[in-house]
GUDREN-393108 format. One record per residue (C-alpha): residue number from 1; x, y, z. Coordinates in Angstrom, 2 decimals. Layout:
% residues N
<pt nr="NUM" u="X" v="Y" w="Z"/>
...
END
This chain:
% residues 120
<pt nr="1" u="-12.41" v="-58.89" w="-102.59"/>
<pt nr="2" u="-9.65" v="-57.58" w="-101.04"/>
<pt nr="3" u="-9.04" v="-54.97" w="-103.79"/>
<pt nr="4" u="-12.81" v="-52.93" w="-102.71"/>
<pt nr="5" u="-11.69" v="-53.18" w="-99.11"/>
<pt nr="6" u="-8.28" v="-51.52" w="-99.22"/>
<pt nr="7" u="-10.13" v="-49.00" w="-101.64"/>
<pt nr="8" u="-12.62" v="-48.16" w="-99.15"/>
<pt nr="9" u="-9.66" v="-48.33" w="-96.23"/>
<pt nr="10" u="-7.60" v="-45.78" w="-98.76"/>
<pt nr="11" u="-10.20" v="-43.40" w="-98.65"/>
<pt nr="12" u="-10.87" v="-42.81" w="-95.11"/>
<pt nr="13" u="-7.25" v="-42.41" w="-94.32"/>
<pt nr="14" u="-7.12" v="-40.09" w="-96.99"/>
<pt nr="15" u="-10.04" v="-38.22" w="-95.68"/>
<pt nr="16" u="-8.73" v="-38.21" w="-91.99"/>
<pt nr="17" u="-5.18" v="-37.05" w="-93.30"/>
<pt nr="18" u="-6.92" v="-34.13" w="-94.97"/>
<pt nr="19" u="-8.66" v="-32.90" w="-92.12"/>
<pt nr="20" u="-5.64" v="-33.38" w="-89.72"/>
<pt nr="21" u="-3.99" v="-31.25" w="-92.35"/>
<pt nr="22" u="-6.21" v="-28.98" w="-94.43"/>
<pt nr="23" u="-5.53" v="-25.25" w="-93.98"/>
<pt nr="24" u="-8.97" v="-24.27" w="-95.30"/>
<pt nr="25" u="-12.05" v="-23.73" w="-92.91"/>
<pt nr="26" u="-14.21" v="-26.39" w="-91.49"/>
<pt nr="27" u="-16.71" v="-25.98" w="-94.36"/>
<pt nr="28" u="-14.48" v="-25.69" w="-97.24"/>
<pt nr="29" u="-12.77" v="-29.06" w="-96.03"/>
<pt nr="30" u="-16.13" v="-30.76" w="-95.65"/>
<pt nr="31" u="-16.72" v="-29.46" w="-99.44"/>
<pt nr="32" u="-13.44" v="-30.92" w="-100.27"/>
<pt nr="33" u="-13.98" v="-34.04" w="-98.30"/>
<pt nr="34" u="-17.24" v="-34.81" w="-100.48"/>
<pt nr="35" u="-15.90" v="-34.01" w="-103.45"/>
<pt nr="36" u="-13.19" v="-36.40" w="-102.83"/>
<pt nr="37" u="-16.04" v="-38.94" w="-101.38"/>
<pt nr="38" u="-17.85" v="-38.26" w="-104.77"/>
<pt nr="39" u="-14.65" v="-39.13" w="-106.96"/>
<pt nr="40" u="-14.04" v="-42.23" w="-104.94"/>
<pt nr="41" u="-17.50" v="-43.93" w="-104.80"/>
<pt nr="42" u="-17.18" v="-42.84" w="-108.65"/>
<pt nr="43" u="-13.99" v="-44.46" w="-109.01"/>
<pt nr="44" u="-15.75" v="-47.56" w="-106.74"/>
<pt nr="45" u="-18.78" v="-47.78" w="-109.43"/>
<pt nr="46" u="-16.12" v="-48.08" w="-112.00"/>
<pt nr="47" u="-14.30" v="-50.78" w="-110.88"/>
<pt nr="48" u="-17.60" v="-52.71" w="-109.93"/>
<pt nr="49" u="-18.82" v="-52.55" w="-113.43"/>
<pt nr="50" u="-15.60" v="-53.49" w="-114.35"/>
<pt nr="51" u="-15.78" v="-56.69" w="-112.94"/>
<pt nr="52" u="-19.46" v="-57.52" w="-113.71"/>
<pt nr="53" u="-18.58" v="-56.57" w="-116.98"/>
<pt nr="54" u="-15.26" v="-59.36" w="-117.09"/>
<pt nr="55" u="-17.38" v="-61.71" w="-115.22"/>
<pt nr="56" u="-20.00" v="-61.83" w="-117.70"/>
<pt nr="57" u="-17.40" v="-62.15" w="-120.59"/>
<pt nr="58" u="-15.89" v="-65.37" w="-118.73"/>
<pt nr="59" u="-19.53" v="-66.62" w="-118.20"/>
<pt nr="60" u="-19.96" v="-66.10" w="-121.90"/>
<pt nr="61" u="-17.14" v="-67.34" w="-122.68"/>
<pt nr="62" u="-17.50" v="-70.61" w="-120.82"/>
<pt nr="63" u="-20.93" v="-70.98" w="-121.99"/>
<pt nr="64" u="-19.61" v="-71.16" w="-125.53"/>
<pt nr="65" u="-17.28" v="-73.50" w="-125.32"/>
<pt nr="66" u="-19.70" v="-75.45" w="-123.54"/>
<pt nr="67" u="-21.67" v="-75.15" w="-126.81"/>
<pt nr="68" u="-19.21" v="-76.24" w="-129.08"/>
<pt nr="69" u="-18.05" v="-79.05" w="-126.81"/>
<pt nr="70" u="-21.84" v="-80.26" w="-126.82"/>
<pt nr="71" u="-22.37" v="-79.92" w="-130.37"/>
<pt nr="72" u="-19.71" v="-82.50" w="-130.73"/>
<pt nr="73" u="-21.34" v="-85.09" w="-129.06"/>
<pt nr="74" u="-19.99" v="-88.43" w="-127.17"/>
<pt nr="75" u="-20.58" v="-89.94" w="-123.62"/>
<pt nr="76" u="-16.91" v="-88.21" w="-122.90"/>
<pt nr="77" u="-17.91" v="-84.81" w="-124.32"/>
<pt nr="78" u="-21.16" v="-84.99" w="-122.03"/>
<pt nr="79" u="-19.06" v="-85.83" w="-119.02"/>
<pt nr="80" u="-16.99" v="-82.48" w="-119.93"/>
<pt nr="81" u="-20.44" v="-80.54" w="-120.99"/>
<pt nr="82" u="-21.39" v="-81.31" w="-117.03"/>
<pt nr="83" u="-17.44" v="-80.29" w="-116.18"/>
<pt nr="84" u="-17.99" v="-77.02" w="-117.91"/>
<pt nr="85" u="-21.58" v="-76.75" w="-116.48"/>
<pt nr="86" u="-20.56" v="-76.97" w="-113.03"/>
<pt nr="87" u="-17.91" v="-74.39" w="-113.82"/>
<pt nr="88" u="-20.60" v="-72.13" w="-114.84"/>
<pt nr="89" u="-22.34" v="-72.22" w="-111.93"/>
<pt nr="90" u="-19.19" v="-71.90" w="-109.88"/>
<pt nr="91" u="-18.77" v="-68.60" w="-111.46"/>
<pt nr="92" u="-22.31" v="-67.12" w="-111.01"/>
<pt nr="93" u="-21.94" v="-68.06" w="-107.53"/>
<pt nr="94" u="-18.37" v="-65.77" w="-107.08"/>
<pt nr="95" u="-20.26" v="-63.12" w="-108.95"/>
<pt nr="96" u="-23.10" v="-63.42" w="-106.17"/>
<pt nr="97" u="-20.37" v="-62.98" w="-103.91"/>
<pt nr="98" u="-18.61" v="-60.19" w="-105.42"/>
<pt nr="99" u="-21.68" v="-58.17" w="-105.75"/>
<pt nr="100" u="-22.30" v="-59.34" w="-101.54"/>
<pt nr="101" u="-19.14" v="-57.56" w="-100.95"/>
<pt nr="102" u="-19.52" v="-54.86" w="-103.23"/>
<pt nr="103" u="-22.68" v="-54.25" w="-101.70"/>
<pt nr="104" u="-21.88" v="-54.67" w="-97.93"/>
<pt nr="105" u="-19.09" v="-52.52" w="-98.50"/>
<pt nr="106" u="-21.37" v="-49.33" w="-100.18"/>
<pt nr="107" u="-23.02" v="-49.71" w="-96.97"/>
<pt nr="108" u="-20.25" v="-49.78" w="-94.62"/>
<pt nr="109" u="-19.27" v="-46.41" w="-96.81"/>
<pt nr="110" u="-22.31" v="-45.04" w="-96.33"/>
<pt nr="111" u="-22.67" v="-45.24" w="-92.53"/>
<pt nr="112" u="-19.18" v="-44.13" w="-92.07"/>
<pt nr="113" u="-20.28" v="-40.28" w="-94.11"/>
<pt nr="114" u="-23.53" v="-40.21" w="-92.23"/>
<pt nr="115" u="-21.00" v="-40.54" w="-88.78"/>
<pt nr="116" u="-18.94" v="-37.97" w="-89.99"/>
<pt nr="117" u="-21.91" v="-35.77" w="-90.92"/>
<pt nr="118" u="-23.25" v="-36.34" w="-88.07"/>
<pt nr="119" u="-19.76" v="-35.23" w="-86.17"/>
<pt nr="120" u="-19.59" v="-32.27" w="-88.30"/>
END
């Protein structure tokens, strides 16, 4: 999930550049810095629904096919049914992991505004 991480990373340099270089006053940068904190974690929600939303199409997907593949019977389309099983698991298990990530870094994001609250 290397995509969420350089988001995250994006946004603090971009936070840190606009304080090293905002002309406004302390308080209307700290506005400016949470609006931009707002849009990104905004932006972040999006693309995390964005995935759920494609990994539940795939899941769908796969369990389909699955379907179809089971409705037409056979020792060889069983052996492919448990194939396409495993592959369903597979993916609930990288969606577990996505959401780990996605999760772990909301927190990381979180503790890093309460520091810089706090340093304010």
């Amino acid at each position: 999930m290397r995509n969420a991480e350089g988001f995250v990373v994006g946004i603090l340099v971009g936070a840190v550049g606009a304080l090293l270089l905002a002309p406004a006053s302390g308080a209307e940068t700290r506005q400016e810095l949470r609006r931009a904190m707002d849009k990104g974690k905004e932006r972040f929600y999006n693309l995390e629904s964005l995935a759920e939303e494609r990994i539940a199409v795939l899941i769908d997907e796969i369990q389909e096919k699955t379907a179809r593949l089971m409705d037409a019977g056979g020792d060889l389309m069983e052996s492919k049914r448990e194939d396409l099983l495993e592959a369903i698991q597979v993916a609930k298990r990288a969606l577990a992991e996505e959401r780990d990530i996605l999760t772990r870094s909301t927190r990381t994001r979180r503790e890093i505004l309460l520091e810089e609250e706090e340093d304010v």
